[in-house]
N, C-alpha and C positions, 0 to 999 in steps of 0.2 A: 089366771096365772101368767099367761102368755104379755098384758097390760101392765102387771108387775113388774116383770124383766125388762120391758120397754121402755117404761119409768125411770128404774135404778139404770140402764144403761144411757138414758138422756139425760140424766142430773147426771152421770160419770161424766160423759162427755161433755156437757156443759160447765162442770166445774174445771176439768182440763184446760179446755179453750182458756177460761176467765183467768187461769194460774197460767198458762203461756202466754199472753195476751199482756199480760202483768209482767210479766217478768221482760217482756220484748220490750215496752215502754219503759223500765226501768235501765236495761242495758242503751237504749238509745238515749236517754235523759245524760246518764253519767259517761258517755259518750261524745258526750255533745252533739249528738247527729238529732236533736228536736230543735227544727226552727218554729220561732213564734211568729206569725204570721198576725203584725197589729192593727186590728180595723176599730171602725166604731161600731160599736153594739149596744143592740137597746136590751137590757138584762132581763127586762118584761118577757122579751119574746127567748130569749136565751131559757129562761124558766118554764116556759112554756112548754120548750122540745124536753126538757129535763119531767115535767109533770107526767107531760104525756104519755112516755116510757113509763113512769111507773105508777100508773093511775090502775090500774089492775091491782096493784099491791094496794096498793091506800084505800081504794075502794072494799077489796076485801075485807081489811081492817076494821073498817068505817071513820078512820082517824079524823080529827078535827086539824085543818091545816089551816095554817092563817101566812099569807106570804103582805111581808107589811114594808111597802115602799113608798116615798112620798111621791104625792101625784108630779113633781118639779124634779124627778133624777132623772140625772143630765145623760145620754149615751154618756160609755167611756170607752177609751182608746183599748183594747186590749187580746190579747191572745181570746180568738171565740171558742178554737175546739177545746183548749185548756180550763177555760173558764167552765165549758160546757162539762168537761170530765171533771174537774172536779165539786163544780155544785153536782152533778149526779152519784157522784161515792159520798161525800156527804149527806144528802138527803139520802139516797139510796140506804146508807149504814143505820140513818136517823127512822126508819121507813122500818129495816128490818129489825130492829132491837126493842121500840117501842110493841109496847101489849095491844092488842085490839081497842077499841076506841080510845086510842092517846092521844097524844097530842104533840104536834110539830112546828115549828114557828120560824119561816123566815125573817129575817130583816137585812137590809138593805140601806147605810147614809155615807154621805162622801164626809169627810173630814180631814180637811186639811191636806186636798189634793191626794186623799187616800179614800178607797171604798172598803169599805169594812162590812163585811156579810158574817153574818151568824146563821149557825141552822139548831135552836135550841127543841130541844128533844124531853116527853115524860118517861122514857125508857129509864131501863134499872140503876144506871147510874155505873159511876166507874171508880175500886176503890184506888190506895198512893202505888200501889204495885203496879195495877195498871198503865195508869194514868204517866209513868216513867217512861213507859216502853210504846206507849201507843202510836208514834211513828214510828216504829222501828219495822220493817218485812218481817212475813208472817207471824207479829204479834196480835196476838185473840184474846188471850187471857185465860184460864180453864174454866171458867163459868160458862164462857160460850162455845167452847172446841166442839164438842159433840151436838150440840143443839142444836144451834145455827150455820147452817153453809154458810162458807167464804173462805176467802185464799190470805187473807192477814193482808193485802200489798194495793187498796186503794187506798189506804190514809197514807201509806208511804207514798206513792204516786203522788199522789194528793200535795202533800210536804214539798217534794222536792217540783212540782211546777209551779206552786206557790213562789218559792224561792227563785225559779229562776225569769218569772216576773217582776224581781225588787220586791214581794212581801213577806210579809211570815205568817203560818198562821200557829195556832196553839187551841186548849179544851179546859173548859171547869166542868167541872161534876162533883155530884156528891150522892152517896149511895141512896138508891128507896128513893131520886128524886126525880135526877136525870141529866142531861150533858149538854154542853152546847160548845159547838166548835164555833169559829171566828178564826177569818184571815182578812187579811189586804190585800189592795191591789194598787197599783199607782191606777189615777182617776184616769189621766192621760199619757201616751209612752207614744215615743217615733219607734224606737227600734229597741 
């Protein structure tokens, strides 16, 4: 009993942090008080920190993940903690929506002095309701309110550091299949 209440009151707590935490980056973003701080970074090892964190969840799962970069990408110029946040809300969403042994797929190609990452997902898929709102803060959708923990506010993060890199990013999906985000990034940026 006593492991119970220690339980529910560290997922409380923990979901609190993640919803203040969220909401602090989002008041600092529309703020303007987020500086981008542009290095070169090799995305390899940026993936890396992002796996590691949630290799507990994957591994539980037993997911099949396949991260598909060509052996020839290049570093690129770019905000690393942002990068880092948001490949980790993405995979991380991709991570917790998909069923036990799914399946997850990065990809990773420059085009066009632009890096375009996908993180394609077998999850349930998102129907046009959704799919409207889904950058919007705390949009979930009711299929997953109750089920799945979360605060609705890392694809909005997600969005709005995109954006303030010079890219966009955006989602397909279709129901019973699964979803795959995709954003940009300039390949290389001074400031």
């Amino acid at each position: 009993m006593l492991t119970d209440n220690l339980n529910r009151i560290y997922r409380s707590a923990y979901y609190m942090n993640t919803l203040i935490e969220g909401l602090l980056e989002i008041t600092r973003i529309e703020a303007g008080k987020v500086d981008i701080l542009y290095e070169a970074t090799d995305v390899r090892q940026t993936l890396d920190v992002v796996m590691s964190n949630l290799a507990d969840k994957i591994n539980a799962k037993e997911l099949e993940f396949q991260i598909l970069i060509p052996p020839d990408f290049p570093s690129i110029h770019v905000g690393l903690k942002q990068l880092t946040q948001i490949l980790f809300n993405l995979i991380g969403n991709a991570v917790k929506y998909v069923d036990a042994k799914g399946r997850v797929i990065i990809r990773m190609v420059v085009e066009e002095a632009m890096v375009l990452v996908s993180v394609e997902d077998s999850g349930p898929g998102m129907d046009e309701e959704t799919l409207k709102h889904i950058f919007e803060m705390y949009w979930r959708g009711d299929k997953f309110r109750k089920t799945i923990a979360g605060t609705g506010l890392g694809l909005a993060v997600s969005k709005l550091l995109v954006e303030m890199m010079g890219g966009r990013i955006w989602v397909k999906s279709e129901l019973g299949v699964g979803s795959t985000f995709y954003f940009t990034v300039q390949q290389w940026r001074e400031k």
